[in-house]
C-alpha positions in Angstrom: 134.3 83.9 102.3 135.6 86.9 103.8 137.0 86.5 107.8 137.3 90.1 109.8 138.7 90.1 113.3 138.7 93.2 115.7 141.6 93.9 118.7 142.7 96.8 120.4 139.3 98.2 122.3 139.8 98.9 125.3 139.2 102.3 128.1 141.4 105.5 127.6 140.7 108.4 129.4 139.4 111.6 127.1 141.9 113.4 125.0 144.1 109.9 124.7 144.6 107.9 121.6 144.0 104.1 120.8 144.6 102.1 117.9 141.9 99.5 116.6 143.1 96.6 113.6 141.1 94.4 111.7 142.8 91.0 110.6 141.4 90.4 107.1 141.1 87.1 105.6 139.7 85.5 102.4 139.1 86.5 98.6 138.8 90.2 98.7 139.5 91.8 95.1 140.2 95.6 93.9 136.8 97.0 94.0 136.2 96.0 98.0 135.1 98.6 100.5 136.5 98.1 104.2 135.5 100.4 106.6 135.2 100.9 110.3 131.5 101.4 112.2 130.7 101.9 115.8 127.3 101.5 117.8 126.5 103.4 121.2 123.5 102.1 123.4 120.4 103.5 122.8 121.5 104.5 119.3 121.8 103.1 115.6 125.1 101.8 113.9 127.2 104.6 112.0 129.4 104.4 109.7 132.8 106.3 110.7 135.5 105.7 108.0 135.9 103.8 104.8 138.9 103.1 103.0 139.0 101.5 99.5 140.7 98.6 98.5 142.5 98.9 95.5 143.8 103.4 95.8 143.2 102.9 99.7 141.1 106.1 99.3 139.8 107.6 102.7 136.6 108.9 103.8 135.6 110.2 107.5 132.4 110.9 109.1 132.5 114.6 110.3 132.4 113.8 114.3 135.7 112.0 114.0 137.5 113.8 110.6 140.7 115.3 111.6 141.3 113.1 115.0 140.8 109.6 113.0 143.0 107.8 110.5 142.3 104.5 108.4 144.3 102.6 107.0 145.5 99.4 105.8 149.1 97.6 105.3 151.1 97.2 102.4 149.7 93.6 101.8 146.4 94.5 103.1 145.9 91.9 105.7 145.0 94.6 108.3 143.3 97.2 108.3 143.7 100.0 111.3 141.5 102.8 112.8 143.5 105.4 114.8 141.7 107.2 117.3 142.8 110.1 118.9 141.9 113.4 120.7 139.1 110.6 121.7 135.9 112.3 123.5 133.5 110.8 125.4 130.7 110.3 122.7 133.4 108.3 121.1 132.4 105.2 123.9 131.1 102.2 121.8 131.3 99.1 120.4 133.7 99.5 117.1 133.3 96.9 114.2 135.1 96.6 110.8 133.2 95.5 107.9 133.7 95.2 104.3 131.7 94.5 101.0 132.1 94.8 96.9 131.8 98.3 95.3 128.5 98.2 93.5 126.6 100.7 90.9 124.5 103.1 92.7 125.1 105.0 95.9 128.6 104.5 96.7 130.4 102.8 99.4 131.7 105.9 101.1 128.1 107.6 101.3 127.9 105.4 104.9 130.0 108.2 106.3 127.6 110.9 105.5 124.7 108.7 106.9 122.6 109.1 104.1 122.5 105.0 103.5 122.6 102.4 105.9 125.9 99.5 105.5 123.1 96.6 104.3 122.0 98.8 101.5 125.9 99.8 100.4 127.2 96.6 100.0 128.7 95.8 103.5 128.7 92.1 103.9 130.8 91.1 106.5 131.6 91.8 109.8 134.0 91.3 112.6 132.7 90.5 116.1 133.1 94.1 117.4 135.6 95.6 120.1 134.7 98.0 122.9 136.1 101.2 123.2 135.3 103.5 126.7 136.3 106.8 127.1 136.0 108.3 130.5 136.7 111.5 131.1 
């Protein structure tokens, strides 16, 4: 059983940063996907990054790429989304997730929003932080 926990949401004004981490626990093996996924009001979950376990391999969604960074430690007990340059649209509730590498469509395709996280593999989830952005 895999245990994700969520910290650091929060309100920042727009054009600030903030710093999300995930406290990972349980029997996650090389092939895991871990990635991070936000959901507005009104609209569907996205996928925003994904990082993979074993290379620690990034991928963005093209609304954040370039203001966002993934990552994960050195013993890969946390994993981290940096935000910055944050906008307005960025406002919602942020969750990390993560879930076996599988054959078929890979892991990272959640970025491009061409799958939803059920159908990649994405298993569990943490309970979701808020982040606000006012401007």
């Amino acid at each position: 059983q895999v245990q994700l926990v969520e910290s650091g949401g929060g309100s920042v004004q727009a054009g600030g940063s903030l710093r999300l981490s995930c406290a990972v626990s349980g029997y996650i093996y090389g092939n895991y996907c871990l990635g991070w996924f936000r959901q507005a009001p009104g609209k569907e979950r996205e996928g925003v990054a994904v990082i993979y376990f074993d290379d620690s391999s990034t991928y963005y969604a093209d609304s954040v790429k370039g203001r966002f960074t993934i990552s994960q430690d050195n013993a890969k007990i946390t994993l981290s989304l940096q935000m910055n340059s944050v906008k307005s649209e960025d406002t919602a509730m942020y969750y990390c997730a993560a879930g076996p590498r599988r054959s078929g469509p890979d892991c990272r395709a959640v970025v491009q929003g061409l799958f939803t996280a059920s159908q990649l593999g994405f298993l569990y989830w943490g309970q979701g932080t808020q982040v606000t952005v006012s401007s």
